[in-house]
C-alpha positions as CSV (number, residue, x, y, z in Angstrom):
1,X,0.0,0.0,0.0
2,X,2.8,2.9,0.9
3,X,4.7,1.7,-2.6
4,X,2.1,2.8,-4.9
5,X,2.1,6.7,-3.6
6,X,6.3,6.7,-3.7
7,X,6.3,5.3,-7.2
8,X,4.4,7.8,-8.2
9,X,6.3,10.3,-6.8
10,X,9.2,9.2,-8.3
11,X,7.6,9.1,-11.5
12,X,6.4,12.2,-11.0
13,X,9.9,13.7,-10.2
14,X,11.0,11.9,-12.9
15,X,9.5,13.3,-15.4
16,X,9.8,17.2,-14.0
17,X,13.3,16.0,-14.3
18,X,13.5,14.8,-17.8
19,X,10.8,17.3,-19.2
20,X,13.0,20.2,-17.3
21,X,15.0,22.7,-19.5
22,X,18.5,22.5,-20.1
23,X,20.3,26.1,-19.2
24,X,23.6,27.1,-21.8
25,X,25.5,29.8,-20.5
26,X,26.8,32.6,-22.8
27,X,29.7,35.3,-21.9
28,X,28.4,39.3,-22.9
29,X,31.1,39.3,-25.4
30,X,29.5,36.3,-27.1
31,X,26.4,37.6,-27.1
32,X,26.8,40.9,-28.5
33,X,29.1,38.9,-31.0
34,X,26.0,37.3,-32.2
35,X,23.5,39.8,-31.6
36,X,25.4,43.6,-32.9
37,X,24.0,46.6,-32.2
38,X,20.4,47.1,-34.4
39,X,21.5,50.1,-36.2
40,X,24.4,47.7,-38.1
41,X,22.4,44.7,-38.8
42,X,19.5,44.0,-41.7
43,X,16.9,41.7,-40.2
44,X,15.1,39.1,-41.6
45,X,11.0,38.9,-41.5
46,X,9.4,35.8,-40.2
47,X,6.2,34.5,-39.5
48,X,5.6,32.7,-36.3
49,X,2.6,30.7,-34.6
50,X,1.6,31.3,-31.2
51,X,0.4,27.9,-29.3
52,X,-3.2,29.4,-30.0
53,X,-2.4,29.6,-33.5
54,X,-2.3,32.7,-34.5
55,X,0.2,33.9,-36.7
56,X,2.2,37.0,-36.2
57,X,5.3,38.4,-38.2
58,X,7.9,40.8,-37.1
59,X,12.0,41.0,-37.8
60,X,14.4,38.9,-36.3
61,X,18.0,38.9,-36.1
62,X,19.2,36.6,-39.5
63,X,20.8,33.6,-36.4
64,X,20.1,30.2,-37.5
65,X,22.0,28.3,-34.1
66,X,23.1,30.7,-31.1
67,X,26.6,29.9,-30.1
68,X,27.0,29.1,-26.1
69,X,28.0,26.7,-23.6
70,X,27.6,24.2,-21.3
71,X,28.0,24.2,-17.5
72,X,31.1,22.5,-17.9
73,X,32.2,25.4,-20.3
74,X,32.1,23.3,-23.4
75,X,31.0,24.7,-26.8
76,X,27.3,24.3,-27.6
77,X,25.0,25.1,-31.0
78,X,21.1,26.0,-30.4
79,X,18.8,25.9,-32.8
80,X,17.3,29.1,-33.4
81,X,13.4,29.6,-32.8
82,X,10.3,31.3,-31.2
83,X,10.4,29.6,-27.7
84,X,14.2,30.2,-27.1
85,X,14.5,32.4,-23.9
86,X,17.4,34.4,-22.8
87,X,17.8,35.1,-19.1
88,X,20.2,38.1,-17.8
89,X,21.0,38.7,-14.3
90,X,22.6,42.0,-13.4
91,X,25.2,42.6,-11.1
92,X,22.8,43.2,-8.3
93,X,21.4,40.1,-8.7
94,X,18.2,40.6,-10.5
95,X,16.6,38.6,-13.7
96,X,15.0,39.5,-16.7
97,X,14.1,37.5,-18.8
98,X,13.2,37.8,-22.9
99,X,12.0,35.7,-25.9
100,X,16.0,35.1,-28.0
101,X,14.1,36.5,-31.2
102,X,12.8,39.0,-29.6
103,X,15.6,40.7,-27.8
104,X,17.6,43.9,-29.5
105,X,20.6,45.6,-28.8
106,X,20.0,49.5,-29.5
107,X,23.2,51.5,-28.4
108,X,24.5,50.4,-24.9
109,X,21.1,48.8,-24.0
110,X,19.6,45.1,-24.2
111,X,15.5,45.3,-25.4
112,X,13.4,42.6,-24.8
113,X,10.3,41.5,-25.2
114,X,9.5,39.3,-21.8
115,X,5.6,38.4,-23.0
116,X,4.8,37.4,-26.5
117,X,1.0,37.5,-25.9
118,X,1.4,41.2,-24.0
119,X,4.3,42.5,-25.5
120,X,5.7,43.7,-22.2
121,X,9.3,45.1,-23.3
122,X,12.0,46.3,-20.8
123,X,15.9,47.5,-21.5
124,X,18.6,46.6,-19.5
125,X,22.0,48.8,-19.6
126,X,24.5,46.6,-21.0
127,X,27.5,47.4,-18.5
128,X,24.6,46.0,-15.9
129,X,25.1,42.1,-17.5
130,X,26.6,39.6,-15.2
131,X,25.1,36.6,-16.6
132,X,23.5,35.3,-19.7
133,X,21.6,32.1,-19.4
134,X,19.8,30.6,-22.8
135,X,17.0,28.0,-22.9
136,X,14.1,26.4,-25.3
137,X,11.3,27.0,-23.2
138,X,9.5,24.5,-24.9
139,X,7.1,26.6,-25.4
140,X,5.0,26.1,-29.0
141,X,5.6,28.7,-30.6
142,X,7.3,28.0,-33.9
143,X,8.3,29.5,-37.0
144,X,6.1,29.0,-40.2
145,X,8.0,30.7,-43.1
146,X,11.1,28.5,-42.9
């Protein structure tokens, strides 16, 4: 009788565990390596589908993999796409956290768009960066124009 309620808890941990979202790491050099300052870059249009299924198109940086790494510091490729999140942390410790696609460098400041559905958008000074962590949020969004 108490084994049935521990398996599933372990299943349940389980699967939290294998379903859970693998963090990459990326140095501030690195990323404004791979995403320049707006004014010196041509953007590509896309089309994308929200998990609802509506379709909305706006300009992306033209990045088919994101360049990072690991924890253990070794290179890593990402694929590209709609649910990719980018987390900063600045040096006092606080998060913000943007859609990859839709996150701008304009000047000395990172814009970012932290709700797709809202469009709530905040900038963050660049000298501010500590940390860049980069995920696929598994969300479903996904591109339709590729």
């Amino acid at each position: 009788m108490t084994t049935k309620p521990l398996l599933l808890i372990t299943i349940a941990a389980l699967t939290i565990f294998v379903s859970s979202c693998k963090t990459y790491y990326m140095p501030v050099g690195t990323f404004l390596e791979q995403v320049p300052t707006l004014e010196t870059v041509n953007l590509r249009q896309v089309t994308a589908q929200d998990p609802l299924g509506h379709k909305h198109t706006y300009s992306v940086y033209p990045i088919d993999s994101i360049k990072c790494f690991d924890k253990d510091g070794t290179s890593y490729k990402l694929k590209n796409g709609p649910s990719i999140e980018i987390r900063f942390t600045d040096i006092n410790g606080k998060r913000s956290t943007f859609y990859f696609d839709r996150t701008w460098v304009i000047q000395d400041s990172v814009i970012g768009v932290q709700s797709k559905i809202l469009s709530l958008k905040k900038a963050i000074p660049v000298s501010t960066i500590k940390t860049i962590e980069v995920q696929d949020g598994r969300k479903k969004y996904k591109y339709i124009n590729q």
